[in-house]
N, CA, C and O of each residue as an XYZ file, in Angstrom:
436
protein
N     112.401    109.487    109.356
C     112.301    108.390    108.416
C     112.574    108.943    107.009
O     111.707    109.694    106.562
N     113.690    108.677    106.212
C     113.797    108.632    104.866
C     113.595    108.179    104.077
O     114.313    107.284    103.629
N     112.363    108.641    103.451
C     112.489    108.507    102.235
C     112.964    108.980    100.839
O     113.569    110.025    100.599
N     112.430    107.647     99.617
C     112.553    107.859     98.271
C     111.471    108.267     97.598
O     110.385    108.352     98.170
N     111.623    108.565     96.325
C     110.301    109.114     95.333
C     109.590    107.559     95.230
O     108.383    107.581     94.988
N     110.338    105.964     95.422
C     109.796    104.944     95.014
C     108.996    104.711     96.124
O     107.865    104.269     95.919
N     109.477    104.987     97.610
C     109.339    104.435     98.914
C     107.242    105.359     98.630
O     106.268    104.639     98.413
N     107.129    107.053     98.736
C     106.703    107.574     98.457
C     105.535    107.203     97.731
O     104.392    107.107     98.176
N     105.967    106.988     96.473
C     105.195    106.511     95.331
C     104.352    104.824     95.592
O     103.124    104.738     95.618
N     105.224    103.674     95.754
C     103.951    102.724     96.589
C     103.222    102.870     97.738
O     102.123    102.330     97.863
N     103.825    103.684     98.765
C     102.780    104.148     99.767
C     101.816    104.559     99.629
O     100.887    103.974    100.186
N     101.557    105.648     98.904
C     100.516    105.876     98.152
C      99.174    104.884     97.133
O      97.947    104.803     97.076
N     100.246    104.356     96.549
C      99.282    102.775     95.897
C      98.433    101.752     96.609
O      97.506    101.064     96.183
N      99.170    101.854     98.195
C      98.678    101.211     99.205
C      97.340    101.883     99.237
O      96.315    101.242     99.003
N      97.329    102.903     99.465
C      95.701    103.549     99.600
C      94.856    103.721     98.191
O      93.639    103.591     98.066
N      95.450    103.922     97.553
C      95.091    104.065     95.640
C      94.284    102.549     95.667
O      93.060    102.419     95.652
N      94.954    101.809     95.697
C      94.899    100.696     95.213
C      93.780     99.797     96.168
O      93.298     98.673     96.026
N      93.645    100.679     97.032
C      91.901     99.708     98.152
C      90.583     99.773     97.574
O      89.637     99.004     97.742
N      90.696    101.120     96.655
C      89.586    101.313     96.139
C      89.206    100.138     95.277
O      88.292     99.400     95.644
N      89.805     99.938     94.240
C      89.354     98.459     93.572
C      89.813     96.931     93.851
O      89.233     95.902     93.506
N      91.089     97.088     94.616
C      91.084     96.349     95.713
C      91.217     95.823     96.676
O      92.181     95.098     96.921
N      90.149     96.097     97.568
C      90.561     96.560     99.059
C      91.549     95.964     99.983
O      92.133     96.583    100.873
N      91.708     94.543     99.662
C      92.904     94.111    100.173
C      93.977     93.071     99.955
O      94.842     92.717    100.756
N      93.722     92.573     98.509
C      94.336     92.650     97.742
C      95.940     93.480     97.066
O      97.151     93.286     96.964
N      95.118     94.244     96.820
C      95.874     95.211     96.416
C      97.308     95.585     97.358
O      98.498     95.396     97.106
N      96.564     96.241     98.629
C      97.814     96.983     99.164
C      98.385     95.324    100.177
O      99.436     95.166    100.798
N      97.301     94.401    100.004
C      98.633     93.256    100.390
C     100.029     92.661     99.872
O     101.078     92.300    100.407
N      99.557     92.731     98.654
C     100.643     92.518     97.997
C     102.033     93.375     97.613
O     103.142     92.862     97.463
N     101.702     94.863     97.483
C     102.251     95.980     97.880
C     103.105     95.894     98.753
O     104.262     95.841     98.335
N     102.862     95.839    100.537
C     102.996     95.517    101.477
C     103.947     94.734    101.827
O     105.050     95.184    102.137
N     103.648     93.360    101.832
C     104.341     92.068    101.517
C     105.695     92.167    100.646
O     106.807     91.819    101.042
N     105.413     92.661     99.496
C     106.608     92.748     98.672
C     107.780     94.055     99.266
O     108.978     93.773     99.305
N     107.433     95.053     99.576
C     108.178     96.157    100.013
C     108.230     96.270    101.173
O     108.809     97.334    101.391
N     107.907     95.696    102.276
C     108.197     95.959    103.871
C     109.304     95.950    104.560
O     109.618     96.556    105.584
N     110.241     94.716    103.470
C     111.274     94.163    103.976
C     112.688     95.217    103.479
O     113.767     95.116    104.062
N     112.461     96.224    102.307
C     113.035     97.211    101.706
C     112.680     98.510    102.476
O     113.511     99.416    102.537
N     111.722     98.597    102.939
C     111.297    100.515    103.013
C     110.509     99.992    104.338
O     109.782     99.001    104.401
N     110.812    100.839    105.308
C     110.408    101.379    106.947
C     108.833    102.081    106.556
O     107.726    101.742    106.974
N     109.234    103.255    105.531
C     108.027    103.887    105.399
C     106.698    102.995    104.702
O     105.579    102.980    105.215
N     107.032    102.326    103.542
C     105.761    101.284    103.048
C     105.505    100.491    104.257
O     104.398     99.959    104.344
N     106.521    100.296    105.388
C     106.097     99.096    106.376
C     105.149     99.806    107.088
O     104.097     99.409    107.589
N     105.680    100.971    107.069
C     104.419    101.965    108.092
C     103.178    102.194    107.470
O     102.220    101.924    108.195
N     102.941    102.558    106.490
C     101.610    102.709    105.604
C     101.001    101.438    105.280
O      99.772    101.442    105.205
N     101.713    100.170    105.037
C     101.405     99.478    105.096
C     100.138     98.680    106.025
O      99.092     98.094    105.742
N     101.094     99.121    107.640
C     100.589     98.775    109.355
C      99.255     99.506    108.757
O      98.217     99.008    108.323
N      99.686    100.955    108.901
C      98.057    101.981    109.338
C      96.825    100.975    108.513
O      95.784    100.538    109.004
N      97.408    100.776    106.956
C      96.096    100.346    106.316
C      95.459     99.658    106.980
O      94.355     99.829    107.497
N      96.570     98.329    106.997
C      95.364     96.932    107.310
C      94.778     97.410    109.103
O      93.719     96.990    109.568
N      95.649     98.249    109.793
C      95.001     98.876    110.573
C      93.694     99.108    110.478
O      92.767     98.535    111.050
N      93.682    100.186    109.545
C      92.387    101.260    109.157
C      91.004     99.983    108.659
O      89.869     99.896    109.127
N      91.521     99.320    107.807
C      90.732     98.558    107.372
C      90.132     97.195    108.255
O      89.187     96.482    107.919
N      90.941     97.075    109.424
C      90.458     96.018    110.301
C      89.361     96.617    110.882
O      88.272     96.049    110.963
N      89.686     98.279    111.495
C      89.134     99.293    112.221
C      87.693     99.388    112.159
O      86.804     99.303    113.007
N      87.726     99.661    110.455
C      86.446    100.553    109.806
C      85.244     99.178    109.400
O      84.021     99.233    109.267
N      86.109     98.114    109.296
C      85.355     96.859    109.051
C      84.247     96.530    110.399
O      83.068     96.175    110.368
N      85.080     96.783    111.456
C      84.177     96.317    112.764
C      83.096     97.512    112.745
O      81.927     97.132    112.688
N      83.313     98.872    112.785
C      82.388     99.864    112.593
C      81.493     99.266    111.589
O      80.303     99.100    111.856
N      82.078     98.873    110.250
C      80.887     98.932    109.901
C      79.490     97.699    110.278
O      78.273     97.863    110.189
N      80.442     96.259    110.790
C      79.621     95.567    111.325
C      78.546     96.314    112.827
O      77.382     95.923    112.918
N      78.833     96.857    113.377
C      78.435     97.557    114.400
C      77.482     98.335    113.562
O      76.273     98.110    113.624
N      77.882     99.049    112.948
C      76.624     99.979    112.169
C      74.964     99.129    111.882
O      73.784     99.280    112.198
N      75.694     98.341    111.205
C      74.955     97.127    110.458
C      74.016     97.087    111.711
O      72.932     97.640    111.892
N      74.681     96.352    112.438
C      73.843     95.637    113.529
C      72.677     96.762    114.268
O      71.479     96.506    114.384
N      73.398     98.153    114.761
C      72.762     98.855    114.908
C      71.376     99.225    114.146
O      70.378     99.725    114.665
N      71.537     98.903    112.955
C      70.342     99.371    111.844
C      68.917     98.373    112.529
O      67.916     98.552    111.834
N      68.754     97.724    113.322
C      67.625     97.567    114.210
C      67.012     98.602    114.960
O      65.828     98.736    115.270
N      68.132     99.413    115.240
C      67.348    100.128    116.033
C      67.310    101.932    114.827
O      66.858    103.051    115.066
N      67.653    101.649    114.240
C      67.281    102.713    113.196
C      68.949    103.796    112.894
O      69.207    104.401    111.853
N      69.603    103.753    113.839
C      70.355    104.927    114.272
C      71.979    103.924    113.469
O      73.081    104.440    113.654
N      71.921    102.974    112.896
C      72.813    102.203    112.156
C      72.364    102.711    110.779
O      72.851    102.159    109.793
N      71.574    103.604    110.631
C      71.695    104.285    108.822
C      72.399    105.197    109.010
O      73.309    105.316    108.189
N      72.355    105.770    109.628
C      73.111    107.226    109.852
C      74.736    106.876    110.247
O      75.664    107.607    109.902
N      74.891    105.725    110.969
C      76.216    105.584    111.084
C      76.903    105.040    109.930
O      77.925    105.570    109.495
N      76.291    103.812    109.321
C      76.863    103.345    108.517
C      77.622    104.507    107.570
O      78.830    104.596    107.354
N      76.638    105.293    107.117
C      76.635    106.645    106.277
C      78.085    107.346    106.777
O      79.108    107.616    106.147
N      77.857    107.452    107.645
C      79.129    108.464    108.607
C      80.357    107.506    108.334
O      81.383    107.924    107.797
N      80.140    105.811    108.854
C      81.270    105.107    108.572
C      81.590    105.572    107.179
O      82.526    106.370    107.118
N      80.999    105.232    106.026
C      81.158    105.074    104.791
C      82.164    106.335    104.345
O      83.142    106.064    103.648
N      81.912    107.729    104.759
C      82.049    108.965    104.379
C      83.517    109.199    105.275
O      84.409    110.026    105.087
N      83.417    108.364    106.088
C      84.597    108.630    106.494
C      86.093    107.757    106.358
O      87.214    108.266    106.357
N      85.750    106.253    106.241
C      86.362    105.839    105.353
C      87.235    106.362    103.841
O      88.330    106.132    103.327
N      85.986    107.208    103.516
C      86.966    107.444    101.957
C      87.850    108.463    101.688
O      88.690    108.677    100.814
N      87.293    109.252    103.027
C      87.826    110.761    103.377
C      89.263    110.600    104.181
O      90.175    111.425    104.137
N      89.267    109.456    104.869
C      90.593    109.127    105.305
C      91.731    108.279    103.924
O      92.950    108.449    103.961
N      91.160    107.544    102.985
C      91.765    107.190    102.234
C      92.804    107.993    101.552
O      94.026    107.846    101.536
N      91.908    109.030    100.891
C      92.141    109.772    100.077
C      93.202    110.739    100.961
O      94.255    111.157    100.481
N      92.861    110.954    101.989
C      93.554    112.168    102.918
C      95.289    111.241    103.490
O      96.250    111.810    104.006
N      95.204    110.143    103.252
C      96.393    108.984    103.814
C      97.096    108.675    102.421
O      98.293    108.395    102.489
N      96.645    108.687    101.474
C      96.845    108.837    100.031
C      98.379    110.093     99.522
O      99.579    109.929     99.305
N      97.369    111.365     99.525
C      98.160    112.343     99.522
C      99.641    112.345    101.152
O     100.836    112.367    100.857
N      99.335    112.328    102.151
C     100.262    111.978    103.161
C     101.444    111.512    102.940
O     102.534    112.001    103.233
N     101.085    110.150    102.193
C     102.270    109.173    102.206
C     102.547    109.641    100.771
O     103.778    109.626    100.758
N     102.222    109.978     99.763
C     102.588    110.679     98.810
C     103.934    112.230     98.851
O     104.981    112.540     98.283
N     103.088    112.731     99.811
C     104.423    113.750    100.344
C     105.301    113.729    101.340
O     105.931    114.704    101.751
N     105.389    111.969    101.979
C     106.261    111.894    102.325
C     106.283    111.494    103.904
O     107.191    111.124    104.649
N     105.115    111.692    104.063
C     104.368    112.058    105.640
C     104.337    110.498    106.177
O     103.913    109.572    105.485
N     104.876    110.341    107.587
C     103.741    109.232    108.362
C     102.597    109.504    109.154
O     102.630    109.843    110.337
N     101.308    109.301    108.272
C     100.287    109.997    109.036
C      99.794    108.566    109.315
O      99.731    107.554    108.617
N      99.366    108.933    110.975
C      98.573    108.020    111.716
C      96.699    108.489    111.922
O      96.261    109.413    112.607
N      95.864    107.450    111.038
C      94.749    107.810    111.422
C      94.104    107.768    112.010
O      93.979    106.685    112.581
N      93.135    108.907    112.384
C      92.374    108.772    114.089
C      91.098    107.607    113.318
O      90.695    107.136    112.254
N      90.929    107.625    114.605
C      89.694    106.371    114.703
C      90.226    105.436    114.786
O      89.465    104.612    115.294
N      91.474    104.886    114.504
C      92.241    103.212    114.104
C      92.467    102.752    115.494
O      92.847    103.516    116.381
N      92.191    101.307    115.696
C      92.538    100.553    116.696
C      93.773     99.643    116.051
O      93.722     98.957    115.031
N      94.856     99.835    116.916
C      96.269     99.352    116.799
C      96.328     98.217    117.005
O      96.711     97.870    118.122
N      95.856     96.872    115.687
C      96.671     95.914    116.099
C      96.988     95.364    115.564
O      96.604     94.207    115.735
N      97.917     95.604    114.477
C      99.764     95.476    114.120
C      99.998     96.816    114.605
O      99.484     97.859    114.199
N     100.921     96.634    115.612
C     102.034     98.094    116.168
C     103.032     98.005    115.301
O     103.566     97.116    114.638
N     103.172     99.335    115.496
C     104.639     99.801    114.633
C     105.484     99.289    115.101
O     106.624     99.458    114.670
């Protein structure tokens, strides 16, 4: 897959840009560049991927917190969430299609 410094550079924004807004942000991103660049279409997928993913975890966590053992996950969700951001961030920044573990696939590539 070839890319550009532009293709590159919004891929990256896609993950930049969850932090303040989570989906928002890289929707519009997304939407606007999918139809131009293979690679934003791909970073694009993983996000709302990642973010459909980590959303059900964290409802699951939640729910778990009855029985006590949903603090500790949530925690783990939380920590790992940002650690994949940031780590999918740099990726698509250098160019990379990185696929993240934990994600349940559903938009396929």
């Amino acid at each position: 897959m070839a890319t550009t410094e532009d293709d590159r550079l919004f891929a990256m924004l896609l993950y930049v840009l969850s932090f303040p807004l989570p989906v928002l942000g890289p929707l519009l991103i997304w939407l606007l560049k999918r139809d131009n660049s293979d690679f934003v279409d791909f970073h694009g997928k993983e996000y709302f991927n990642f973010i459909i993913s980590f959303t059900i975890y964290s409802i699951v966590s939640s729910i778990l917190m009855i029985i006590l053992i949903g603090f500790v996950l949530i925690f783990v969700v939380g920590v790992a969430a940002l650690v994949l951001t940031i780590l999918a961030a740099v990726k698509a920044f250098q160019g990379e299609a990185f696929r993240m573990p934990l994600v349940i696939r559903f938009i396929q590539q």
